[in-house]
C-alpha positions in Angstrom: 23.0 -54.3 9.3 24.7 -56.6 6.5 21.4 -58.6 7.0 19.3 -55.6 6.2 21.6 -55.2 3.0 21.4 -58.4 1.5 18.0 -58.9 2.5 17.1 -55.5 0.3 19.4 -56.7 -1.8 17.7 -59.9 -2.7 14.2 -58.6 -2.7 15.1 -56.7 -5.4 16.1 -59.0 -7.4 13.9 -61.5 -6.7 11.2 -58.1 -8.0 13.1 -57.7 -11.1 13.2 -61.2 -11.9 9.8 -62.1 -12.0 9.2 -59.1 -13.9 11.0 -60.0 -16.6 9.6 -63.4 -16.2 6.2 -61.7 -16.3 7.2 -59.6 -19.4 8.4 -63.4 -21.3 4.5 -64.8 -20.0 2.8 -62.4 -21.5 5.1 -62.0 -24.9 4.6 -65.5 -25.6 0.9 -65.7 -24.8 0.6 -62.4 -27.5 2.9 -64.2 -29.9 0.5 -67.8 -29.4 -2.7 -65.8 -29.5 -2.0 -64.1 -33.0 -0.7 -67.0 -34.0 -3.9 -68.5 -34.2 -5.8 -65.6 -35.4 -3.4 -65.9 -38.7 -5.4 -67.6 -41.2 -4.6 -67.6 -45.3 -5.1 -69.9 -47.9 -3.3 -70.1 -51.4 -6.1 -69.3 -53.5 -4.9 -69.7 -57.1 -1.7 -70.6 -59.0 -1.3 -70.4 -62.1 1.9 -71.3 -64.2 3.3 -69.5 -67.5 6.0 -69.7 -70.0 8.9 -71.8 -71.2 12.3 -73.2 -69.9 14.2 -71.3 -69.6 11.4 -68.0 -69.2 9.0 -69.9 -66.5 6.9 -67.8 -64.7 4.6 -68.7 -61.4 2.1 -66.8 -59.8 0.6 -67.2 -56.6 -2.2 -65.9 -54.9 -2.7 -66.4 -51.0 -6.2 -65.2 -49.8 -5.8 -63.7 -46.3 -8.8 -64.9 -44.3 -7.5 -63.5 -40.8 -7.5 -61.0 -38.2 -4.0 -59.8 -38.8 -1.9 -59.0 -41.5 0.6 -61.9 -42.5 3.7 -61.5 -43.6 4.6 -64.1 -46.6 8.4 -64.9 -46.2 9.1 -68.2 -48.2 7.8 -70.1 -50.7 9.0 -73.8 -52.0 7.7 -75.2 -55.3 8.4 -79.2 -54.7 10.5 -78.9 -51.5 13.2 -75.7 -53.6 13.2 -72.7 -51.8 12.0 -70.4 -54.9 10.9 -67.1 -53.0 12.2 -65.3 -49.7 12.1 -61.2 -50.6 8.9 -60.9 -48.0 5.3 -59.5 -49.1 2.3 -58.3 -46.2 -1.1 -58.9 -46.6 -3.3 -57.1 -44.6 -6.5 -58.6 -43.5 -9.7 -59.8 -45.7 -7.2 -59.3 -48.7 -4.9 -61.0 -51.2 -1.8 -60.6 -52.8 -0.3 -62.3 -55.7 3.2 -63.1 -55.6 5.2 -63.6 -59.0 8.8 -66.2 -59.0 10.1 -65.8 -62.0 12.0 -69.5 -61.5 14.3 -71.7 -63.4 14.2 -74.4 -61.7 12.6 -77.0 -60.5 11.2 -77.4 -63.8 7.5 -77.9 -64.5 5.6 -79.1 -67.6 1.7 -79.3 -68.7 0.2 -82.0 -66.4 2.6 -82.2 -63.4 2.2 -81.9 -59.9 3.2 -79.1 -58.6 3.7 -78.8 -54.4 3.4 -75.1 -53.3 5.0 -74.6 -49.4 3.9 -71.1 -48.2 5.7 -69.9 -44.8 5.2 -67.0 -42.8 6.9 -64.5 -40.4 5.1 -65.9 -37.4 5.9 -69.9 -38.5 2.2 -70.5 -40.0 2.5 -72.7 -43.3 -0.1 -73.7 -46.1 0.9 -76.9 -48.5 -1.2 -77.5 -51.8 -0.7 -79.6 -54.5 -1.3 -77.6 -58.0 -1.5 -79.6 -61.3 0.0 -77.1 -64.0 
């Protein structure tokens, strides 16, 4: 009898177990899958203003399947923007950083780092 209830005992488990295994598979395959499908591409930046009122904007062109969720932006390698914008597919959104610092000036290179929710990036170099 005790053989009966540990043998029940472990086929449960062993059932539950590689359900939730099967659960993580097929998460992560969902989470890879979009992953690819995300595409954008910083269509335009323009720069605007002086120290110490220097403005930024930034387009990113959403050329994907899904929506993308924008969550940081670095201008040269500074962390400049984190409040989080969505943009839906086949459009654009323009995102404004109203930034001190790092400092730009006509004829610099600037190096725009876009990030988003699911870990895709985009790096340009803009001249301003």
């Amino acid at each position: 009898m005790a053989t009966g209830v540990i043998g029940s005992f472990l086929v449960a488990w062993a059932n539950s177990s590689f359900a939730v295994q099967s659960l993580n598979i097929t998460t992560d395959a969902a989470n890879r899958i979009n992953l690819i499908k995300e595409s954008y591409v910083i269509e335009d930046v323009w720069f605007n203003g002086t120290s110490p009122n220097q403005h930024e904007y930034i387009t990113i062109r959403n050329s994907g399947d899904l929506a993308i969720k924008v969550t940081k932006i670095y201008v040269n390698n500074t962390q400049v923007w984190s409040t989080g914008q969505t943009i839906t597919a086949g459009s654009y959104g323009t995102i404004t950083i109203n930034q001190l610092a790092p400092a730009w000036g006509a004829d610099k290179a600037q190096s725009i780092w876009v990030l988003t929710e699911r870990g895709t990036e985009a790096k340009q170099v803009w001249k301003s």
